[in-house]
PDB file of N, CA, C, O and CB in Angstrom:
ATOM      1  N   UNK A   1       3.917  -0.912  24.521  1.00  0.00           N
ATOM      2  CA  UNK A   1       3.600   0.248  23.745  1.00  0.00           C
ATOM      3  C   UNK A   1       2.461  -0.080  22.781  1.00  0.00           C
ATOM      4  O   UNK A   1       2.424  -0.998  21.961  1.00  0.00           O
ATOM      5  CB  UNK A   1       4.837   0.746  22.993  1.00  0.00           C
ATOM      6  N   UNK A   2       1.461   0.927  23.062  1.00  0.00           N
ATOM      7  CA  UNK A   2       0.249   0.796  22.410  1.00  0.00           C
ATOM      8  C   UNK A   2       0.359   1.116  21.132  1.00  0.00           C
ATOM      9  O   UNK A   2       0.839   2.245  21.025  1.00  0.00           O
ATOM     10  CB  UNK A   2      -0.719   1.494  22.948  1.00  0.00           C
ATOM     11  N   UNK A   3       0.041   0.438  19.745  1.00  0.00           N
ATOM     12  CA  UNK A   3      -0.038   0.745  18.339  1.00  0.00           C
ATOM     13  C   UNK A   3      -1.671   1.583  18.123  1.00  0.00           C
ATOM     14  O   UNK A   3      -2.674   1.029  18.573  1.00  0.00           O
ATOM     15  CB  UNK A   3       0.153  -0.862  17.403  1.00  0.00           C
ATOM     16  N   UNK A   4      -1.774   2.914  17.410  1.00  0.00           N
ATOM     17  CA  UNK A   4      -2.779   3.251  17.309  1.00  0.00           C
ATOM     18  C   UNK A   4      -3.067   2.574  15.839  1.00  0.00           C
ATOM     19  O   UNK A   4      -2.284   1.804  15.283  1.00  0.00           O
ATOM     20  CB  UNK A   4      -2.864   4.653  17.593  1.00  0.00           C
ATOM     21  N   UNK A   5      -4.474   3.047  15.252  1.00  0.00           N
ATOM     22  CA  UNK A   5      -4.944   2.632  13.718  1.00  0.00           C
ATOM     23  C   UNK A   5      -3.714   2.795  12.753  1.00  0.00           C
ATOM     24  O   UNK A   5      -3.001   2.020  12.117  1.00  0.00           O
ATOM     25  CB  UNK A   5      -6.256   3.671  13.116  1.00  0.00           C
ATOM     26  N   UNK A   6      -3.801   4.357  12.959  1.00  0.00           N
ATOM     27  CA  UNK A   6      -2.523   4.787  11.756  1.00  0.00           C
ATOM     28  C   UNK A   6      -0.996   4.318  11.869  1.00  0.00           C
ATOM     29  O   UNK A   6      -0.185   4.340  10.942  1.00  0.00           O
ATOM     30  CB  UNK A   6      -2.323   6.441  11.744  1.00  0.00           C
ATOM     31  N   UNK A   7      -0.765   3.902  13.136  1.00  0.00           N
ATOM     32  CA  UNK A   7       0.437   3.281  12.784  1.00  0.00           C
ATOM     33  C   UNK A   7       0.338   1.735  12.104  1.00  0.00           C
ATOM     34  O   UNK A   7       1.266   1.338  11.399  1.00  0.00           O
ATOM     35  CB  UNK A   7       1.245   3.267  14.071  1.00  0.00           C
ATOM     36  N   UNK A   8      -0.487   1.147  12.282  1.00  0.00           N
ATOM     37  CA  UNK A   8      -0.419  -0.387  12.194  1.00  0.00           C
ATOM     38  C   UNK A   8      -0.761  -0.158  10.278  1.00  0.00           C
ATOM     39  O   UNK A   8      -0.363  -0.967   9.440  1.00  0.00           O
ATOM     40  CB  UNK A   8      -1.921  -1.476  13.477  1.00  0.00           C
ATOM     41  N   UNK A   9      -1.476   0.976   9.983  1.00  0.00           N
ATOM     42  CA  UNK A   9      -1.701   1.032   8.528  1.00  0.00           C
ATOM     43  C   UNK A   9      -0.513   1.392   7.810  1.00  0.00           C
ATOM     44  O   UNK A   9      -0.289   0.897   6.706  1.00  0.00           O
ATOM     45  CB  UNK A   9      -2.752   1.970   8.175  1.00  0.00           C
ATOM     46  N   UNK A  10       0.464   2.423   8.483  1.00  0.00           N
ATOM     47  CA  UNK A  10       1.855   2.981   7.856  1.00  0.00           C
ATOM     48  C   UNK A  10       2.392   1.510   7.939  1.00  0.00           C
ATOM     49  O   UNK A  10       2.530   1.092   6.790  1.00  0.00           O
ATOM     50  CB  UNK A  10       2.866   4.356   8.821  1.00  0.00           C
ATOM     51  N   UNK A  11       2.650   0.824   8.619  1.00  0.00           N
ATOM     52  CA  UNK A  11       3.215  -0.330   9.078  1.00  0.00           C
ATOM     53  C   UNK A  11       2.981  -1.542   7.926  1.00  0.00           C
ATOM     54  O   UNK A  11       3.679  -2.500   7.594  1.00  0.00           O
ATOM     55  CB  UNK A  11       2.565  -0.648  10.519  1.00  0.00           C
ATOM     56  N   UNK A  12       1.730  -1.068   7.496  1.00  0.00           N
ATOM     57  CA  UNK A  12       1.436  -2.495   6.665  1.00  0.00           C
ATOM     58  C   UNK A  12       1.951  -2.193   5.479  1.00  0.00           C
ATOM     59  O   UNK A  12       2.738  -2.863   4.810  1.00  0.00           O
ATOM     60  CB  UNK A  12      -0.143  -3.016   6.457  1.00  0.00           C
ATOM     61  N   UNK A  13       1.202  -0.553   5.105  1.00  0.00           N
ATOM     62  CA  UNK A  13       2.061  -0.379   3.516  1.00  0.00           C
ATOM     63  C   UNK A  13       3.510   0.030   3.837  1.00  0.00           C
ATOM     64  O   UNK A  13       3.992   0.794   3.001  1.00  0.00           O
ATOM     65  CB  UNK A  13       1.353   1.002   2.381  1.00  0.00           C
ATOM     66  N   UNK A  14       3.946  -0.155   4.396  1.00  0.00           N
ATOM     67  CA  UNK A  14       5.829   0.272   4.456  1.00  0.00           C
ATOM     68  C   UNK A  14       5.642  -1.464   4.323  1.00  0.00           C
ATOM     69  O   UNK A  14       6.433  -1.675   3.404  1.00  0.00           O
ATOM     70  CB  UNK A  14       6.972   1.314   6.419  1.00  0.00           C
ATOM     71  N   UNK A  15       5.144  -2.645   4.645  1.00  0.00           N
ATOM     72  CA  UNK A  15       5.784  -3.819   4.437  1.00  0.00           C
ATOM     73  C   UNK A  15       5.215  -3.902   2.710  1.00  0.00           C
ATOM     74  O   UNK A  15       6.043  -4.089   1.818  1.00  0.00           O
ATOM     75  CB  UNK A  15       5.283  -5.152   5.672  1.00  0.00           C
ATOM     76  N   UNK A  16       3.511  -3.716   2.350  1.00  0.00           N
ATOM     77  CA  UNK A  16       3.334  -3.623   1.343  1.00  0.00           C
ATOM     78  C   UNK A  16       4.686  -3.217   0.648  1.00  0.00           C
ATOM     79  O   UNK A  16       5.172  -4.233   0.153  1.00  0.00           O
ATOM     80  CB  UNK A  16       2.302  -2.926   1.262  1.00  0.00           C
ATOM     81  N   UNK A  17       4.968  -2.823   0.568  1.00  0.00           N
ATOM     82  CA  UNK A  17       5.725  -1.491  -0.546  1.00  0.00           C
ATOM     83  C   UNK A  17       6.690  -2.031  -0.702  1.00  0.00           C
ATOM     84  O   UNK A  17       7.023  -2.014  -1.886  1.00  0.00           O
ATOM     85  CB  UNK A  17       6.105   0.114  -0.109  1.00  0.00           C
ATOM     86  N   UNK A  18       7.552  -2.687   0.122  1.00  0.00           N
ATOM     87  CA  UNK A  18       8.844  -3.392   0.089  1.00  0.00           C
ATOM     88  C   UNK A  18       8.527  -4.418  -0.686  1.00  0.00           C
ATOM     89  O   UNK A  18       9.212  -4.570  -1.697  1.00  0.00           O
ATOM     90  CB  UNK A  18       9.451  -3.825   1.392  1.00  0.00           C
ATOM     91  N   UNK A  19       7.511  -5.296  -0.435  1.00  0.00           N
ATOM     92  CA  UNK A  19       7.347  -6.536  -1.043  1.00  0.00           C
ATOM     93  C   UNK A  19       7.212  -6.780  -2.549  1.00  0.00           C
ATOM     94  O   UNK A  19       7.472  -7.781  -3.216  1.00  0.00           O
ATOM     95  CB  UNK A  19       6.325  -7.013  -0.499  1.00  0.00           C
ATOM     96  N   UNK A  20       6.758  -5.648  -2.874  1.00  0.00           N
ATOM     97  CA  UNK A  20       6.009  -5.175  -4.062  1.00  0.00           C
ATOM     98  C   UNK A  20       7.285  -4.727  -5.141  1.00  0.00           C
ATOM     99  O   UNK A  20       7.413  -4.930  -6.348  1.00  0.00           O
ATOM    100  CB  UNK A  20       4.882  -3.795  -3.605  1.00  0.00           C
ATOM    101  N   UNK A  21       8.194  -4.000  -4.105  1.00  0.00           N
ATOM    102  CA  UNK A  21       9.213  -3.658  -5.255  1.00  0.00           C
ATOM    103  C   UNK A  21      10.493  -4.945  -5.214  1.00  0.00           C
ATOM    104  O   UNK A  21      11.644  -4.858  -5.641  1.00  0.00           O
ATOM    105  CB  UNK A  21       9.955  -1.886  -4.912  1.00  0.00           C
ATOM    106  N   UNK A  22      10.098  -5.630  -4.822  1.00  0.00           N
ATOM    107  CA  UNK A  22      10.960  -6.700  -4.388  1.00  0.00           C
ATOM    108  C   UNK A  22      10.616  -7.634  -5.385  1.00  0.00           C
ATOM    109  O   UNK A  22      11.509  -8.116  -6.083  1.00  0.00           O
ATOM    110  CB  UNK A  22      10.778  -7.216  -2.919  1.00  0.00           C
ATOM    111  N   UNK A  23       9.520  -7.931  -5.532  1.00  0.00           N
ATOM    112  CA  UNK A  23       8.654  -8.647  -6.753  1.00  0.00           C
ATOM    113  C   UNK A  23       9.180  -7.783  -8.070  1.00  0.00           C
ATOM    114  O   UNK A  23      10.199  -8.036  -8.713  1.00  0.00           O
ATOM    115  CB  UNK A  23       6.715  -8.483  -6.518  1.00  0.00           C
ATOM    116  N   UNK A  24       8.473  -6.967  -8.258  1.00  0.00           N
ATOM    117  CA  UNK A  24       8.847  -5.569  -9.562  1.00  0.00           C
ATOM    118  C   UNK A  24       9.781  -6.348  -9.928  1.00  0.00           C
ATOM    119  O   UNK A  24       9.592  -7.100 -10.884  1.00  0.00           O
ATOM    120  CB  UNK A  24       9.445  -3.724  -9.173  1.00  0.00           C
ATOM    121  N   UNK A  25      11.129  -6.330  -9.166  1.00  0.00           N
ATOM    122  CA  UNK A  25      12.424  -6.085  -9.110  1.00  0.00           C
ATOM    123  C   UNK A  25      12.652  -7.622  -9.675  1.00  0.00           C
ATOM    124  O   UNK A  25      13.291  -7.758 -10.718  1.00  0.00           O
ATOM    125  CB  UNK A  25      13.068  -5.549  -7.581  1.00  0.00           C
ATOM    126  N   UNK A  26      12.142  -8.751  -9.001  1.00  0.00           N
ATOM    127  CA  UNK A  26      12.620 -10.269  -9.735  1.00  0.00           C
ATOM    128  C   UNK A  26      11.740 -10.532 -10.755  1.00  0.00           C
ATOM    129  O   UNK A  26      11.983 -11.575 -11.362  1.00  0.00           O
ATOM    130  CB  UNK A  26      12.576 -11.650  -8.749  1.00  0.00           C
ATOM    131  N   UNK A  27      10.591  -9.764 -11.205  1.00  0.00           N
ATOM    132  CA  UNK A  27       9.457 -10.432 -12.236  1.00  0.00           C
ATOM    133  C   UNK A  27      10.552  -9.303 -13.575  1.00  0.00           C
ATOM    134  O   UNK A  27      10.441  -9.391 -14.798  1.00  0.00           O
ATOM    135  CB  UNK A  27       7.022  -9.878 -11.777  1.00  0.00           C
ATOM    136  N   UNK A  28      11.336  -8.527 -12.956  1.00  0.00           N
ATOM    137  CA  UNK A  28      12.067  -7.675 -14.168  1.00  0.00           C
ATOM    138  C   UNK A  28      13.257  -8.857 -14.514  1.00  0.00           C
ATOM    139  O   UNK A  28      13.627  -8.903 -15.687  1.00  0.00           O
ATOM    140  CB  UNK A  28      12.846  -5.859 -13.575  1.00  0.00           C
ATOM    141  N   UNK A  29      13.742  -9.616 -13.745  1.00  0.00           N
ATOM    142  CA  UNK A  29      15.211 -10.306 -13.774  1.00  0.00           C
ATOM    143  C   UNK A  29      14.742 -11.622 -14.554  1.00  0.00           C
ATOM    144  O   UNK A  29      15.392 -12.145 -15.459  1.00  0.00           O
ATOM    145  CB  UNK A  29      16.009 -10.663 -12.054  1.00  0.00           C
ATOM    146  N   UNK A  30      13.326 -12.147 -13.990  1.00  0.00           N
ATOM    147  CA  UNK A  30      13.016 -13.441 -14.709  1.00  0.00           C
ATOM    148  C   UNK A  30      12.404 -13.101 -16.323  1.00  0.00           C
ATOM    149  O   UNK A  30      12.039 -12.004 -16.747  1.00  0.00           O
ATOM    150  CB  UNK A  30      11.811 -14.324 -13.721  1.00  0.00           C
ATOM    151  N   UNK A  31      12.428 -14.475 -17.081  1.00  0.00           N
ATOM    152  CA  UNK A  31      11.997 -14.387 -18.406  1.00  0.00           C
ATOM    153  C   UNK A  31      11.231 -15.696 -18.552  1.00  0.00           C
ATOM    154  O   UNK A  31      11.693 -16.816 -18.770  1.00  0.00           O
ATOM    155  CB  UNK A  31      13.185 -14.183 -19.449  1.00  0.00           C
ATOM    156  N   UNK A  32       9.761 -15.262 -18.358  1.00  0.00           N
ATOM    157  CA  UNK A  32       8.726 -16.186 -18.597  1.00  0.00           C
ATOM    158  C   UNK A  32       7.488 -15.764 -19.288  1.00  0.00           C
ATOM    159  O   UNK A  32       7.534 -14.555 -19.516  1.00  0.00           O
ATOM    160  CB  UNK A  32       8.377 -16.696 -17.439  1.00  0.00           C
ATOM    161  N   UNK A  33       6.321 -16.360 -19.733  1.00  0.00           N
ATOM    162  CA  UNK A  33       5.123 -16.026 -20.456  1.00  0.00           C
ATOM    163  C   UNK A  33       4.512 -15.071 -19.389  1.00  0.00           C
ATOM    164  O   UNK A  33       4.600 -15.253 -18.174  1.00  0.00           O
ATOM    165  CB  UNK A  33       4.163 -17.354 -20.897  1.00  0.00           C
ATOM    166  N   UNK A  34       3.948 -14.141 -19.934  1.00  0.00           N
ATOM    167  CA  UNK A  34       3.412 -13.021 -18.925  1.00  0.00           C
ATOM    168  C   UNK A  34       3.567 -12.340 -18.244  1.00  0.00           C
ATOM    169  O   UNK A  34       2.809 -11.751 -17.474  1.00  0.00           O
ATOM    170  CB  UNK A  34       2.981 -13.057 -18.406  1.00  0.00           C
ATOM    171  N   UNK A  35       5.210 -12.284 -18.519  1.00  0.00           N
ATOM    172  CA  UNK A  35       6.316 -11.089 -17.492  1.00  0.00           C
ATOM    173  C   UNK A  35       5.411  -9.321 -17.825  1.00  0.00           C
ATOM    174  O   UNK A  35       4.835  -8.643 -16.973  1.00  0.00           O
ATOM    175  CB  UNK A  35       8.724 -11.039 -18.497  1.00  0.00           C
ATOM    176  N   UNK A  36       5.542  -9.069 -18.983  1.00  0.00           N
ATOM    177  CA  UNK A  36       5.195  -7.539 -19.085  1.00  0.00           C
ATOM    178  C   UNK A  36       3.888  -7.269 -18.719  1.00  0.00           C
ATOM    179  O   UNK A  36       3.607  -6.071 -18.702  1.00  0.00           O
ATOM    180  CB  UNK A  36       5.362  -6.968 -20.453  1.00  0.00           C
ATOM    181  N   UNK A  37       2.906  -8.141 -18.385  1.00  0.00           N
ATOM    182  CA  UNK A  37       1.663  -7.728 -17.866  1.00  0.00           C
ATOM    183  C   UNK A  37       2.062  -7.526 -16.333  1.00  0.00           C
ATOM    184  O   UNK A  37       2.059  -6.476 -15.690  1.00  0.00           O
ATOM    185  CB  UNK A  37       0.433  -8.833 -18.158  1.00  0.00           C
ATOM    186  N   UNK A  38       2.379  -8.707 -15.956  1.00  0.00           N
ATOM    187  CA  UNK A  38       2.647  -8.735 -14.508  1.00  0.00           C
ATOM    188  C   UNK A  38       3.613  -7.569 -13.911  1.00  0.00           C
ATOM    189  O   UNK A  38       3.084  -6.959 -12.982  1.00  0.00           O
ATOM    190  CB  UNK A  38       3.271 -10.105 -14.206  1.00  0.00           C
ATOM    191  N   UNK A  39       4.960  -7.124 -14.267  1.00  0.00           N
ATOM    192  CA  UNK A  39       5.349  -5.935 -14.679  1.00  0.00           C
ATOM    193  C   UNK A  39       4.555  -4.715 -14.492  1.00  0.00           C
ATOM    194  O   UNK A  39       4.495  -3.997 -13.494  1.00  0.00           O
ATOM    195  CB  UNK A  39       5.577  -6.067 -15.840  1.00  0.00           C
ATOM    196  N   UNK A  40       3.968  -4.603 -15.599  1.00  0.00           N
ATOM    197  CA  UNK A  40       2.710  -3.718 -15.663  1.00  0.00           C
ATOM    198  C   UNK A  40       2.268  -3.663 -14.414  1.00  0.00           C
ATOM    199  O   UNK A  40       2.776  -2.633 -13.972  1.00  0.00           O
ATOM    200  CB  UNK A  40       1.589  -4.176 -16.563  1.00  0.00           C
ATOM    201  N   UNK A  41       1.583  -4.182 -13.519  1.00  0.00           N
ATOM    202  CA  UNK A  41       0.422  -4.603 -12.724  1.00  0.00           C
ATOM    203  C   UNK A  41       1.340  -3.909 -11.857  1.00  0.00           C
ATOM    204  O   UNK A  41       0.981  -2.804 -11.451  1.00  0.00           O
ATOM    205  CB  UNK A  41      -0.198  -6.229 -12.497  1.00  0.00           C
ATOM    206  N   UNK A  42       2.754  -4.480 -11.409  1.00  0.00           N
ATOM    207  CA  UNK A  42       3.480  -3.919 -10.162  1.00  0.00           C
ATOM    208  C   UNK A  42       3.508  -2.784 -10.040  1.00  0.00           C
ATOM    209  O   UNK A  42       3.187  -2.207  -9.002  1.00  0.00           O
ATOM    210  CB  UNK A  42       4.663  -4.183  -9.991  1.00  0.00           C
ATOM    211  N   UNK A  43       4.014  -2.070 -11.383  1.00  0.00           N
ATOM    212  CA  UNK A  43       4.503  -0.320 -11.640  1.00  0.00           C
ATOM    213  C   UNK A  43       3.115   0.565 -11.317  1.00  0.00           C
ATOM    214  O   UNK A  43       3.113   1.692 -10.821  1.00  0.00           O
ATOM    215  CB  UNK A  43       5.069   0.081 -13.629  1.00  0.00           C
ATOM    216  N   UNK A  44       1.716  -0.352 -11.786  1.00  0.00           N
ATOM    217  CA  UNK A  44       0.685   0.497 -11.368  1.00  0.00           C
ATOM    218  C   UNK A  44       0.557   0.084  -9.490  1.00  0.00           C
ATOM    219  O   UNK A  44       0.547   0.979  -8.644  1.00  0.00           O
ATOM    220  CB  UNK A  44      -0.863   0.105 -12.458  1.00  0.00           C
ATOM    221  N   UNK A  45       0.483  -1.173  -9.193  1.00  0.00           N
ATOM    222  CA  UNK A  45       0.636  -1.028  -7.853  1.00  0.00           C
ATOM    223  C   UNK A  45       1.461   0.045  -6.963  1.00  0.00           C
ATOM    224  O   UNK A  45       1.237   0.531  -5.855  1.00  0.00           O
ATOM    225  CB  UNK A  45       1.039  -2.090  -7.599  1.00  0.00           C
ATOM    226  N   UNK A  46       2.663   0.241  -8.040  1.00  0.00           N
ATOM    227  CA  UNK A  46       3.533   0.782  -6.611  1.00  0.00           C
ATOM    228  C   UNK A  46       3.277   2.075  -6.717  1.00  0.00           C
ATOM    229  O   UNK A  46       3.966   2.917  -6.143  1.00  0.00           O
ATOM    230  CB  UNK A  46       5.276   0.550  -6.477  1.00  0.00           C
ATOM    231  N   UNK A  47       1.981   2.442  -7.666  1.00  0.00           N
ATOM    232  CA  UNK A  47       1.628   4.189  -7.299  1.00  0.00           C
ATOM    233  C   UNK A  47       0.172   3.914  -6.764  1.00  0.00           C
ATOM    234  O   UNK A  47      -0.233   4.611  -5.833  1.00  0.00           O
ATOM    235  CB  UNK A  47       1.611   5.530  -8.918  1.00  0.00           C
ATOM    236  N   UNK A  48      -0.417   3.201  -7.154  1.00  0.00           N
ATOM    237  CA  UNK A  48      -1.807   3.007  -6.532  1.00  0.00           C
ATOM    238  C   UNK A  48      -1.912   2.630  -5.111  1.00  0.00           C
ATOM    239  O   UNK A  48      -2.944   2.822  -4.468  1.00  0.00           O
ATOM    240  CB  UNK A  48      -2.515   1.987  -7.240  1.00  0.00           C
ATOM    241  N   UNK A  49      -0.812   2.077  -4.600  1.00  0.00           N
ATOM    242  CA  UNK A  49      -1.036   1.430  -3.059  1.00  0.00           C
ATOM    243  C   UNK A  49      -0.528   2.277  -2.535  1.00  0.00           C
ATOM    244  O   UNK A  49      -1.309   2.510  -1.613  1.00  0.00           O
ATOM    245  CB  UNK A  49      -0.479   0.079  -2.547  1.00  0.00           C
ATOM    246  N   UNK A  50       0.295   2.973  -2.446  1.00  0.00           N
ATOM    247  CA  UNK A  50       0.270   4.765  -1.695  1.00  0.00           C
ATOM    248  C   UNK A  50      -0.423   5.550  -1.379  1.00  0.00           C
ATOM    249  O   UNK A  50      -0.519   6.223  -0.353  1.00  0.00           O
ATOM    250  CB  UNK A  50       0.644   5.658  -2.151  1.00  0.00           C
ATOM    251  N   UNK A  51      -1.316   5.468  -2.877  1.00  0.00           N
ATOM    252  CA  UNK A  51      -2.339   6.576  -2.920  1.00  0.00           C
ATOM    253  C   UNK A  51      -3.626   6.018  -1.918  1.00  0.00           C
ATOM    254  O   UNK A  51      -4.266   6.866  -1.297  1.00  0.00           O
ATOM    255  CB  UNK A  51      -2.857   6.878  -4.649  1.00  0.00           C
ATOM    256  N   UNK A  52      -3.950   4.695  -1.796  1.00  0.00           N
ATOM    257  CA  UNK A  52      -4.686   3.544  -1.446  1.00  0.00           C
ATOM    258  C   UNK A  52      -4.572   3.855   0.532  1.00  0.00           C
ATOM    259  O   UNK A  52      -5.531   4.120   1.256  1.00  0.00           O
ATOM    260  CB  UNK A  52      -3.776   1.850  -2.261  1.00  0.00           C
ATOM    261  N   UNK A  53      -3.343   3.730   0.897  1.00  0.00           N
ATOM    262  CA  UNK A  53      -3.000   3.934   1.836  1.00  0.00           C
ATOM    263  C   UNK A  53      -3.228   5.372   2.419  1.00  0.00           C
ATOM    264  O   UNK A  53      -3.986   5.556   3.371  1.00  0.00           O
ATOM    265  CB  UNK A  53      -1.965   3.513   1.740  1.00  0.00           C
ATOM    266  N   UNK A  54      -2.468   6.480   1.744  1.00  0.00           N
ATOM    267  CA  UNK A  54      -2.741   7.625   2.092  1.00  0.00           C
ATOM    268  C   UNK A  54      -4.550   7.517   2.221  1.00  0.00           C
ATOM    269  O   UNK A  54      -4.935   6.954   3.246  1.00  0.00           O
ATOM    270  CB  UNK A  54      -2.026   8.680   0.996  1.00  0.00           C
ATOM    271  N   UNK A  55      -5.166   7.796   1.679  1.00  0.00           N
ATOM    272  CA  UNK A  55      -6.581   7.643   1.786  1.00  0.00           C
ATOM    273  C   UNK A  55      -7.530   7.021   2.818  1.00  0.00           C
ATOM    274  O   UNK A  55      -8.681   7.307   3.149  1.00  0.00           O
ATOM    275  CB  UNK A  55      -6.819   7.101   0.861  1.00  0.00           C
ATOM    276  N   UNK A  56      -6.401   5.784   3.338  1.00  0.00           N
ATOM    277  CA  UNK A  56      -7.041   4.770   4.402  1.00  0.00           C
ATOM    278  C   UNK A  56      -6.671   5.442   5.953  1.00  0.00           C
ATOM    279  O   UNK A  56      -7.475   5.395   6.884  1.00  0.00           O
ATOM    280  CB  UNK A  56      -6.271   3.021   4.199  1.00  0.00           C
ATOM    281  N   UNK A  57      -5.568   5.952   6.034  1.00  0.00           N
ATOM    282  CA  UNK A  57      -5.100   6.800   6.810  1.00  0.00           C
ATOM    283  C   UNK A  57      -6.192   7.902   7.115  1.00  0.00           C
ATOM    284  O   UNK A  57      -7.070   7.844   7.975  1.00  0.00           O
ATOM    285  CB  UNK A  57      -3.896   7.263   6.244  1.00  0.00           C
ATOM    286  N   UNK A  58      -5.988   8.715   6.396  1.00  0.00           N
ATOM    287  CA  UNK A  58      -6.582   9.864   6.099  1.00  0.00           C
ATOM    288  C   UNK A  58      -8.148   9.862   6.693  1.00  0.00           C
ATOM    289  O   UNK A  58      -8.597  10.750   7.418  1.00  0.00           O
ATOM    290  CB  UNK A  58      -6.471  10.042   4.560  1.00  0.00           C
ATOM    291  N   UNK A  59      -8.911   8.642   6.222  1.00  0.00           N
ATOM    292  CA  UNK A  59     -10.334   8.470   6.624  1.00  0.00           C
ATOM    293  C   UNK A  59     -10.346   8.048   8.070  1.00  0.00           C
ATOM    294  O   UNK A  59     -11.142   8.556   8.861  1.00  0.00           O
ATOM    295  CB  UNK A  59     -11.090   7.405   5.721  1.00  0.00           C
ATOM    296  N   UNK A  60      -9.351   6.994   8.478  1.00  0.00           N
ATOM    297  CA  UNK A  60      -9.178   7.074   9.664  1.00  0.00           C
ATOM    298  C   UNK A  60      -9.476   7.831  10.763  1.00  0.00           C
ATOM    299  O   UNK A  60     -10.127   7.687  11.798  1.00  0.00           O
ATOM    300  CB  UNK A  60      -8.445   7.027   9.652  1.00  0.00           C
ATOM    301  N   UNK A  61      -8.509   9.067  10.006  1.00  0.00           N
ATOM    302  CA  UNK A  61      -8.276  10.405  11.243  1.00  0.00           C
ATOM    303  C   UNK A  61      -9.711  11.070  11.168  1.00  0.00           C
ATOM    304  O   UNK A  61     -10.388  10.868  12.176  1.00  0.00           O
ATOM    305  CB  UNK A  61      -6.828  11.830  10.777  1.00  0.00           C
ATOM    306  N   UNK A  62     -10.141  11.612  10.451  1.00  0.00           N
ATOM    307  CA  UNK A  62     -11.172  11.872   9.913  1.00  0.00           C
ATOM    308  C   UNK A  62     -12.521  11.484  10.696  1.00  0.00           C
ATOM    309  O   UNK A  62     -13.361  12.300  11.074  1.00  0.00           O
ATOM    310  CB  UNK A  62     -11.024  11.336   8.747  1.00  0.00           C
ATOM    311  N   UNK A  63     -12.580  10.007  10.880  1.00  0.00           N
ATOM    312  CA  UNK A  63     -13.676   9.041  11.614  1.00  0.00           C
ATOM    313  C   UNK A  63     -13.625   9.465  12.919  1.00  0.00           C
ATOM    314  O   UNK A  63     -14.601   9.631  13.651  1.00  0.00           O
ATOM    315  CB  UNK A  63     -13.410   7.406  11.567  1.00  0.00           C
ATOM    316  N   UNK A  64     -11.900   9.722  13.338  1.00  0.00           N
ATOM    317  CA  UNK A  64     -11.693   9.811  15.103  1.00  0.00           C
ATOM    318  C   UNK A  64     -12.094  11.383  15.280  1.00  0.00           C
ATOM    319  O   UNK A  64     -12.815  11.352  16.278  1.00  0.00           O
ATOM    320  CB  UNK A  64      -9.750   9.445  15.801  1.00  0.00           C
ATOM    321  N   UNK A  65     -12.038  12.365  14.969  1.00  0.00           N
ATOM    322  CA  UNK A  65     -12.239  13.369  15.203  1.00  0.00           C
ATOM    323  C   UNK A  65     -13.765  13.724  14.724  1.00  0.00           C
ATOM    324  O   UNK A  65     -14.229  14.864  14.748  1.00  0.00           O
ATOM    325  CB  UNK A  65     -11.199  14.011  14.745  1.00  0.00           C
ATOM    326  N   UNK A  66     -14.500  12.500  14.264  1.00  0.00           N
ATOM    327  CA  UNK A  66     -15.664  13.325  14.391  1.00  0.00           C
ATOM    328  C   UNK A  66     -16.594  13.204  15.281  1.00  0.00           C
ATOM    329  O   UNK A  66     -16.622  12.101  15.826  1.00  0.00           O
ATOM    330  CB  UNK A  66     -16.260  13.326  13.453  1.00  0.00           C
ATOM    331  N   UNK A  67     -17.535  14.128  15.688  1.00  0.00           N
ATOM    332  CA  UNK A  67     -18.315  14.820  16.570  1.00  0.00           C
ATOM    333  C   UNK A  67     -19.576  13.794  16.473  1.00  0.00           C
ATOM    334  O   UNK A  67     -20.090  13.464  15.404  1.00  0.00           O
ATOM    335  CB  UNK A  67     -18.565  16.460  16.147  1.00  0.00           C
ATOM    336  N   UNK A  68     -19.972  13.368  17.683  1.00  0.00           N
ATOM    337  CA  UNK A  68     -21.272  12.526  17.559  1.00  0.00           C
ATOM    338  C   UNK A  68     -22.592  13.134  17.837  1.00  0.00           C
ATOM    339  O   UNK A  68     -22.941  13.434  18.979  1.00  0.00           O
ATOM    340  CB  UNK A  68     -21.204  11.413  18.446  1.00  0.00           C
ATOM    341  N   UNK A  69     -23.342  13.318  16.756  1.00  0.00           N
ATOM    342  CA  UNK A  69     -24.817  13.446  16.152  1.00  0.00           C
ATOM    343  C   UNK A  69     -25.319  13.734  17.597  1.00  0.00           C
ATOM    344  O   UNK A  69     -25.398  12.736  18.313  1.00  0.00           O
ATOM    345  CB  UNK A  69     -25.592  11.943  15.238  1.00  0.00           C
ATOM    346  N   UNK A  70     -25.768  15.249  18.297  1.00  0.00           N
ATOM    347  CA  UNK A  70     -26.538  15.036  19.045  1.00  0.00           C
ATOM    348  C   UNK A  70     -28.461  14.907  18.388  1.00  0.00           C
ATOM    349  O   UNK A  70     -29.370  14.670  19.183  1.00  0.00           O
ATOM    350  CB  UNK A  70     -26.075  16.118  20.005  1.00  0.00           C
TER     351      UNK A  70
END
């Protein structure tokens, strides 16, 4: 079974996304120098790499359906 573009991209941020809140999730449990930045960084990741994705997708489809320049 053939993987097209957009699946292998859903594919990456569905692993992105897991990983990310998986991190979130132990950089919240641990207590070391530079937890709340790093923190920080995740909570903006885990809305920015959606939006990141949707977009990469999106241009994708976009590229395949367009019409070549006679």
């Amino acid at each position: 079974m053939k993987k097209t573009p957009k699946q292998i991209a859903a594919i990456t941020g569905i692993v992105l996304l897991v990983s990310l809140y998986i991190v979130t999730f132990v950089v919240a449990i641990l207590d070391f120098p530079g937890k709340e930045r790093l923190f920080a960084a995740c909570l903006v990741a885990s809305i920015g790499l959606p939006i990141l994705l949707w977009l990469t997708i999106w241009s994708v489809g976009k590229m395949k359906k367009r019409e070549p320049d006679n």
